[in-house]
Every structure is written in C-alpha cells, then in structure tokens.
N, C-alpha and C positions, 0 to 999 in steps of 0.2 A: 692102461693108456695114460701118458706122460701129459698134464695141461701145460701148454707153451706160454699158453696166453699172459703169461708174467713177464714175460718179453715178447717186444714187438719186435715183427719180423725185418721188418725195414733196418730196426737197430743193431738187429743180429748180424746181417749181410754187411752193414758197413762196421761192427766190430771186427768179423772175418775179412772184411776187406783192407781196415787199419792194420790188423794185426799177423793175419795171419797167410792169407793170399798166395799159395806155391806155387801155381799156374803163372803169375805173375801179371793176371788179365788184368787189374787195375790199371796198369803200364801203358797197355795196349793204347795207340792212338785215337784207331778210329772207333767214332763213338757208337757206331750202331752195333758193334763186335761188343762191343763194352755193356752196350743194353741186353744183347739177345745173351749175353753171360752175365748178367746179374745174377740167376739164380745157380748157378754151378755148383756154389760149396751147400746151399741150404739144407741137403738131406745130412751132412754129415755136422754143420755147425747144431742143429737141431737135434740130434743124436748128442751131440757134448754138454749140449746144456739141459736135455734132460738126462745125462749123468749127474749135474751139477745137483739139480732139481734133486735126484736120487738119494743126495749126500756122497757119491763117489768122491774122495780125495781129488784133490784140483791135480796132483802128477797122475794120477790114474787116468783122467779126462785130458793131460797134455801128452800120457802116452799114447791115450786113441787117435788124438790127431794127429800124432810121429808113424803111427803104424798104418795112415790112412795115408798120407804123401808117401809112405815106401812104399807099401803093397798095391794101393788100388790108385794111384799114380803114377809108381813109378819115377819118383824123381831118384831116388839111390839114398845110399844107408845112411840114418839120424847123423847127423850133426850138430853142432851147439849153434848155429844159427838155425838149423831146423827145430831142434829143440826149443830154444828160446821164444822163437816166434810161435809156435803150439802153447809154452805156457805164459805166453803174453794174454792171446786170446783168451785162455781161458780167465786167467784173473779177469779181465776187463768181460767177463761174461758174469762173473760170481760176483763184481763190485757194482753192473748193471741190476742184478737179482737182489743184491742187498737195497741197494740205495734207491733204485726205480727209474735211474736215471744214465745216461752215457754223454759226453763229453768229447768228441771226437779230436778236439784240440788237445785232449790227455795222453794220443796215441804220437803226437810230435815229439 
C-alpha cells in the first residue's frame, strides 16, 4: 500500500486541475457542476503520484495519464497538447514531493 499522505489531497486536485484537466470541468460555469466534479480525476492523479512515490520515471507516469484520456476517456489519440499537459502535471506533482510545497501561480 502506496502512503499518499506526502501530498495533500486538496493539492493534488488543484495540480490536476492547473495542469492537466481533459474533461475540461474546470471551465465549466456553473459552480455546483464544478463542486459535485471536484473529485473526478482523484482515483487516477493518486495512482500517478504513487508511481512518482514508486520512483516510476516521470514519461512513464505522463504516459499513464495519455493512456487514461485515450482509453478510459476517450478523448482520441495522444497529441502534444495532450501529452504536454500529462507531463506538466506530472512534474508539478514530483516538485510538490520534492519541495513539500505547490504554487498554483507557477501553473500560469
């Protein structure tokens, strides 16, 4: 069993929401759609950063999250703004684990 508790979850969801977001629900206007999807991506941002945790190479943990938008989303085949945005998240996942800390003005 992977300890998360080195990252806070609250932190995680708005890393995946700066960074990485394919659903595009951050977008979303209305805000009670925006609450009751808070948690949407957390099974799978939690799955990436305990790869991180693992020592999995950060392209290894930005392929998981390319293969989670194509297959168990469905958005359609990697591209370099899909790519990009998977290893955005991840580094700003691996510099939260380092440093202890996230910066959400660092995702502008």
């Amino acid at each position: 069993m992977i300890d998360h508790s080195s990252i806070d979850m609250k932190v995680l969801r708005q890393i995946g929401w700066d960074h990485w977001d394919p659903l595009g629900i951050r977008q979303w206007k209305d805000p009670a759609w925006r609450k009751a999807a808070a948690d949407e991506y957390d099974s799978y941002l939690l799955h990436a950063v305990g790869m991180v945790l693992q020592n999995s190479s950060l392209e290894a943990v930005a392929a998981y999250l390319d293969k989670i938008v194509v297959i168990n989303m469905g958005i359609g085949p990697v591209n370099a703004a899909i790519h990009n945005a998977s290893a955005r998240t991840v580094d700003a996942m691996a510099a939260c684990l380092r440093t202890g800390s996230y910066d959400a003005r660092d995702a502008q």
